[in-house]
C-alpha positions, 0 to 999 in steps of 0.5 A: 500500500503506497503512501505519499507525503503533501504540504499544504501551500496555504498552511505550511502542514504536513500530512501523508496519504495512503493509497491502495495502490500506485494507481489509485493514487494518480486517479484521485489526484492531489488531496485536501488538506486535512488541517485546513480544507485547502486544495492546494497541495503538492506532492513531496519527493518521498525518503528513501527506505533503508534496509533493516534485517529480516528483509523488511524496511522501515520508512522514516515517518515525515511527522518525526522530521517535521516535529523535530523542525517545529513543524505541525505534524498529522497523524492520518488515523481517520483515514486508515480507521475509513479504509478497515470499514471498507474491506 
């Protein structure tokens, strides 16, 4: 499942979007923020997963880096809790 990471342009925010797939991302365009309303967001150039044991990767979260910055953060729970409803 492919997340992507936007800035809001009116509100400086940070928040990721999770898709079901690389698809399903290009269809539904750029979203709303969700701190704001706004429609005008723009897709952030995603961080490199390092390679840990086991095989598995673990993505940096974007919410560690932008708290470290003083940054407003946002934790997508609302739409990971809509897509468990809809499976």
């Amino acid at each position: 499942m492919p997340a992507y990471d936007y800035r809001c342009k009116a509100c400086a925010q940070v928040f990721e979007v999770f898709y079901r797939s690389p698809g399903a991302a290009q269809r539904a365009g750029a979203p709303a923020c969700p701190h704001c309303g706004g429609t005008d967001t723009v897709k952030l150039v995603s961080r490199i997963a390092p390679a840990v044991s086991g095989g598995g990767a673990q993505r940096p979260s974007v919410d560690a880096g932008a708290a470290a910055a003083g940054e407003p953060t946002y934790t997508p729970r609302s739409q990971i809790d809509s897509w468990r409803q809809n499976k």
